[in-house]
TORBA-392646 format. One line per 4 residues: number of its first residue (from 1); for each residue z, x, y of C-alpha. Coordinates in steps of 0.25 Angstrom, whole numbers. Layout:
<sites>
NUM	Z X Y; ...
</sites>
This chain:
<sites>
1	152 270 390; 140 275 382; 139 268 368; 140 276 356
5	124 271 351; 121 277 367; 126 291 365; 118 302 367
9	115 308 357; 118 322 354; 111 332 346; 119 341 337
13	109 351 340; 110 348 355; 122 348 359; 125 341 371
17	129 346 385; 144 346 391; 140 334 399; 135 327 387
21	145 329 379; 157 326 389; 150 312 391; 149 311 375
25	164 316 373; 168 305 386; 162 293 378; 168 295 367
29	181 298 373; 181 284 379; 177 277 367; 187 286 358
33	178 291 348; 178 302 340; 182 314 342; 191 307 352
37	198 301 342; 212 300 347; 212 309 358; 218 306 373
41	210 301 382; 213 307 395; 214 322 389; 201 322 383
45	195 316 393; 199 329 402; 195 337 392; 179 333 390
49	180 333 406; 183 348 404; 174 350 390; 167 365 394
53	157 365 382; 154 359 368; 153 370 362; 162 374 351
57	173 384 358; 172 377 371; 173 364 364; 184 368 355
61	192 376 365; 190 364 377; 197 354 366; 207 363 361
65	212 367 375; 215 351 376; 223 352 362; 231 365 366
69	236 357 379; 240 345 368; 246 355 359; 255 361 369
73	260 348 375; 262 344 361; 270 357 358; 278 356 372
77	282 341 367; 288 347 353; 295 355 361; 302 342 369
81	303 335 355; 294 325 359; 286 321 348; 278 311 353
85	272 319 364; 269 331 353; 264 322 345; 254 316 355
89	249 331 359; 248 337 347; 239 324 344; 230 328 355
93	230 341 353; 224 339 340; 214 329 345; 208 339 356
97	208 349 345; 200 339 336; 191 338 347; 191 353 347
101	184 354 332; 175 343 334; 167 339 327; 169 349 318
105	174 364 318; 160 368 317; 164 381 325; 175 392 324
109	180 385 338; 182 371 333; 186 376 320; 200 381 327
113	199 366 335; 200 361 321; 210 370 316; 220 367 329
117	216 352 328; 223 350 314; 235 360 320; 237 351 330
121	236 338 319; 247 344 311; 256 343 323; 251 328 323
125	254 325 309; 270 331 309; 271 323 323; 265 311 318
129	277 296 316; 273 297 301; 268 312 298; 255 316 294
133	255 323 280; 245 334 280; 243 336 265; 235 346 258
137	230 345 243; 224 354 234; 210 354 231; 201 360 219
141	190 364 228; 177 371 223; 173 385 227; 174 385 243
145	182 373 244; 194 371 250; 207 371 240; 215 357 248
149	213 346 253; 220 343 266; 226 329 270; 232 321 281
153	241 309 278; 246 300 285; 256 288 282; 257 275 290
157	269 274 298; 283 270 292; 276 268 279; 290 272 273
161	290 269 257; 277 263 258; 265 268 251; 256 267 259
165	240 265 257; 232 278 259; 219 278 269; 211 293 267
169	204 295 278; 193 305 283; 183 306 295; 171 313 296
173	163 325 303; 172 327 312; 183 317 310; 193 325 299
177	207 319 294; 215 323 308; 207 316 315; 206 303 304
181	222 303 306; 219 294 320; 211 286 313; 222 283 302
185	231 278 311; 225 263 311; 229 262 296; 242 269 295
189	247 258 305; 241 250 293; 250 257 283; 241 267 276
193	242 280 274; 229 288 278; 226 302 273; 218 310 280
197	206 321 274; 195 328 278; 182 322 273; 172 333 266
201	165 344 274; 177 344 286; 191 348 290; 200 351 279
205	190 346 269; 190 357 257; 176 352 254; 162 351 261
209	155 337 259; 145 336 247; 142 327 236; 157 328 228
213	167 333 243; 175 319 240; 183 327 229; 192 332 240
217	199 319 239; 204 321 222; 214 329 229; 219 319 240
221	219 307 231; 227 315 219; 236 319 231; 238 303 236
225	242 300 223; 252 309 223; 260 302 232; 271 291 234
229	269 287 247; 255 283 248; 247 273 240; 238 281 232
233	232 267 226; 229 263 240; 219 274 246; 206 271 255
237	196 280 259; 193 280 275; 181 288 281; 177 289 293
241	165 293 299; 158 304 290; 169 303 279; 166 288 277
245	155 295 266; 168 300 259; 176 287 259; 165 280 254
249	163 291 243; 177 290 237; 176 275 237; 167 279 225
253	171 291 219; 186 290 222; 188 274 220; 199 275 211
257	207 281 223; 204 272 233; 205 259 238; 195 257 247
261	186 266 257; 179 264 270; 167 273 274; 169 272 289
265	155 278 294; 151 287 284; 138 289 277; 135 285 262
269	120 287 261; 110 287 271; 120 295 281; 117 306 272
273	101 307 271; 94 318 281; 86 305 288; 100 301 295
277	107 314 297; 95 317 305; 96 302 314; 110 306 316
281	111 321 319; 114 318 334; 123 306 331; 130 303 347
285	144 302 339; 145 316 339; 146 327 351; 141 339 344
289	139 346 330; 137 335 323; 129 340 312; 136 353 311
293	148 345 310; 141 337 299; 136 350 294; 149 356 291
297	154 345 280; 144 352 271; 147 367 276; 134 366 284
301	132 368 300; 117 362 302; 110 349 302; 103 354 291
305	116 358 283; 120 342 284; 108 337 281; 105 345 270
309	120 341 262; 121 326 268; 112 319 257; 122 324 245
313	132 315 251; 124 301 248; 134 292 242; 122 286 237
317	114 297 229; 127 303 226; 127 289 217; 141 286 223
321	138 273 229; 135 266 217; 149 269 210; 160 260 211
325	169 261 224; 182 256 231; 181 247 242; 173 252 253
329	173 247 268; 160 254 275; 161 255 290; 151 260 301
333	145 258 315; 132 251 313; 126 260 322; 129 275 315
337	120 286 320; 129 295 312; 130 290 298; 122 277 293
341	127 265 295; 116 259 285; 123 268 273; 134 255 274
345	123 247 272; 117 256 258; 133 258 252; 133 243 252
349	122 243 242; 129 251 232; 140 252 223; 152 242 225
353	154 232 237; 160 238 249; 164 233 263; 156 236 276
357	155 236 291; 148 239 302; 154 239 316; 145 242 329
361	143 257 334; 138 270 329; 146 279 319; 159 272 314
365	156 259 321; 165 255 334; 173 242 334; 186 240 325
369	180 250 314; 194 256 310; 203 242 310; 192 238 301
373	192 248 293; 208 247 292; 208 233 289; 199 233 279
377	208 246 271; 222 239 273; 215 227 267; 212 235 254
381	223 244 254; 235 234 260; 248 239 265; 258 248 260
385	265 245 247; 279 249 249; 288 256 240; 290 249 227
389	278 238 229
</sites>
């Protein structure tokens, strides 16, 4: 099994050859990376066997044949009123459409991979023990903006009367909030609720990233407040990946609303500069159209549209890091080729204390990175308070 520092690294101007890319898609099948997030085994496997291409329409249609044959087993199983079989399928019919728009709808193709993939996910969420809440609030947006902000939220199981603690959680690039929902489940067991956005730049994000995006959640926290049945004086911030910038942003700006936050591999400072963005522009974590993929959270399709907007995100010239903060847990792989480890290292020197970690491996770390992190949120945020307490 190759190593994720052994890779071999694949130009996002090159693309790599159906062999390669079978080989790429195989490891990290094995190892259950991204994107096979939650996917099963023995059907993908089948799939990357039969993988015609990697270009978009052959790529999207490939991965969207597999979701069509989990969609009708899932429809033939509401039929029999067997709802755990429908659920199951309608779960992996919505992971092979993920995998259909990744790592971004970049084309017209995976655009309607994307469209089909959170289709499919609705199906999950009315299926779901506990439902899924699929909330949409409104949004003052500027000229060209979108007008809501749309959410998922998910409640621990057999939370009854309690209110429960709230976890917002957002990914990255190509990571948005169906696919964070598997990563919540971790805490839910613990008792927390966990909201689910779309970071800046992706998904059903109203805004692009720049300098001010992190205004799209006024509307999400205004909307948390509102309600009985979560804790709204008990929120953490969670990033993942690239939207570990955004977490650790609202520790700053949004502090009042939260209780802690957890950068989990996200930039701050040196990420951001053209000197890194050009040592990690064929980065082996990604299979293809990375920096189209990265392009896109600012509007842009080109290398040269992302490097040309990243600097404006430095949490540092941005004069952020130096402002109060909530409690901050930093976590990354020591060995990130995607974003810079060493920006732990800077955030420590500013502003208030914060809590690190750095586990072994590249991008996000490998190890127990996720029970870490959960540990280190229930510790700040406790358990429910039930009704009355």
């Amino acid at each position: 099994m190759t190593d994720v520092n052994e890779e071999v690294r694949l130009s996002d101007e090159t693309a790599p050859s159906l062999p390669e890319a079978k080989s790429w898609l195989r490891t990290h099948l094995a190892q259950r990376r991204n994107p096979f997030n939650a996917i099963g085994e023995a059907a993908a496997s089948r799939y990357i066997e039969t993988l015609p291409g990697i270009d978009p329409v052959r790529w999207a249609e490939h991965w969207l044949g597999g979701a069509a044959e989990f969609a009708a087993a899932a429809e033939r199983a509401e039929v029999d009123g067997d709802r755990g079989t429908a659920l199951e399928n309608w779960w992996q019919a919505y992971q092979f459409a993920f995998l259909g728009r990744y790592p971004s709808p970049i084309h017209p193709a995976k655009l309607a991979a994307y469209e089909l993939a959170r289709t499919y996910f609705a199906r999950v969420c009315e299926l779901e023990n506990t439902p899924v809440e699929q909330v949409s609030v409104p949004f003052d947006g500027r000229t060209g903006e979108g007008d809501s902000v749309s959410f998922l939220v998910a409640r621990p199981p057999g939370s009854g009367a309690a209110r429960s603690p709230i976890v917002l959680m957002w990914g990255g690039i190509d990571v948005w909030k169906e696919e964070s929902y598997a990563r919540g489940r971790l805490l839910r067991e613990r008792g927390f609720a966990t909201v689910h956005i779309d970071k800046p730049g992706v998904g059903q994000s109203p805004v692009l990233a720049g300098p001010d995006a992190e205004r799209q959640w006024d509307p999400v926290f205004d909307w948390l407040r509102s309600r009985n049945d979560l804790d709204a004086d008990r929120i953490a911030a969670l990033g993942l990946s690239f939207g570990g910038y955004w977490a650790m942003k609202l520790a700053h700006t949004h502090r009042e609303h939260l209780t802690a936050a957890v950068n989990w591999g996200g930039g701050v400072h040196l990420t951001f500069q053209p000197e890194w963005q050009e040592k990690s522009r064929n980065a082996s974590s990604y299979l293809m159209d990375l920096m189209p993929a990265r392009a896109r959270i600012f509007g842009g399709t080109t290398f040269a549209d992302y490097v040309a907007r990243c600097p404006e995100l430095s949490l540092l010239d941005q004069g952020i890091l130096d402002l109060k903060s909530c409690p901050l847990l930093l976590v990354n792989g020591k060995d990130d080729q995607q974003n810079a480890s060493a920006d732990i290292h800077l955030a420590l020197e500013h502003g208030d204390p914060k809590t690190a970690r750095l586990f072994p491996g590249g991008h996000m770390g490998s190890g127990p990175v996720l029970p870490t992190i959960v540990d280190w949120l229930t510790d700040r945020l406790g358990q429910p308070a039930t009704e009355g307490n």
